[in-house]
N, C-alpha and C positions, 0 to 999 in steps of 0.2 A: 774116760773123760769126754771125747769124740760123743759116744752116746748118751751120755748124759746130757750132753748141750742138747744136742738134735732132737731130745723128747722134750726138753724146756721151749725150745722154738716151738716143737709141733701144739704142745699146751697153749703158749701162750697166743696163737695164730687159732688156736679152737676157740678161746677165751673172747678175744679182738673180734671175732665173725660172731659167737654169741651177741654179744654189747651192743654187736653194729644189729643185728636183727630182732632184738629188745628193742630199742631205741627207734627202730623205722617202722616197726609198729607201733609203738607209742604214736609217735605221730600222724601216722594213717590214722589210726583209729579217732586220735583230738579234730583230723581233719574231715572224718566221716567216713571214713573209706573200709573196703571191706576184708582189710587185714589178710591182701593176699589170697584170698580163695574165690577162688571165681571171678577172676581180673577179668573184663572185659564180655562179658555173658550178663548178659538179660536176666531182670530175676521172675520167677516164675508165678505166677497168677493162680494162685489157687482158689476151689468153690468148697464151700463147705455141704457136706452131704447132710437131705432134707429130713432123715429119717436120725440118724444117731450124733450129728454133729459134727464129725469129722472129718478134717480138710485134705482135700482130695484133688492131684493136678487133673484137670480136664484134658479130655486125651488120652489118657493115660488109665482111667477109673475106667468102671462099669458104668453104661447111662442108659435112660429111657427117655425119651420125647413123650412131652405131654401136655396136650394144650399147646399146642406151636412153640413149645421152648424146650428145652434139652435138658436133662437133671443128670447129677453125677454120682454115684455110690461109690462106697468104701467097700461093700461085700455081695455075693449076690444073695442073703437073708436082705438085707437094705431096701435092694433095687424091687425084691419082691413085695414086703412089705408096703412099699410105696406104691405099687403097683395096684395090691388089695384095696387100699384105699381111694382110692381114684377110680 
């Protein structure tokens, strides 16, 4: 009997923290917010690469400068191809 109660508590206290975190994102979400992931982090700036389209963090990619500006690739076939034509 003891055990039976004590898994009905622990259900029903899993059940109660579901609801509650349904519910709080509901509302984040109605208010715009980012449902939790990435609370307080900058979102990040991506360029999209000139050769195949594909968005790509700066920084982080392959680039070449060219013409006094910097470009960013997704592979280095991209960066080369960009290259050839230039």
């Amino acid at each position: 009997m003891l055990l039976r109660t004590l898994l009905l508590f622990v259900m029903v206290l899993l059940v109660v923290r579901a609801l509650a975190r349904l519910f709080g994102g509901l509302t984040d979400g109605a208010r715009g917010g980012s449902g939790g992931a990435g609370r307080g982090q900058a979102p990040v700036k991506m360029t999209k690469d000139p050769v195949c389209g594909t968005f790509v963090v700066p920084g982080k990619a392959l680039s070449l400068s060219a013409g006094g500006a910097t470009h960013w690739f997704c592979s280095e076939r991209c960066r080369a191809e960009f290259a050839s034509r230039s």
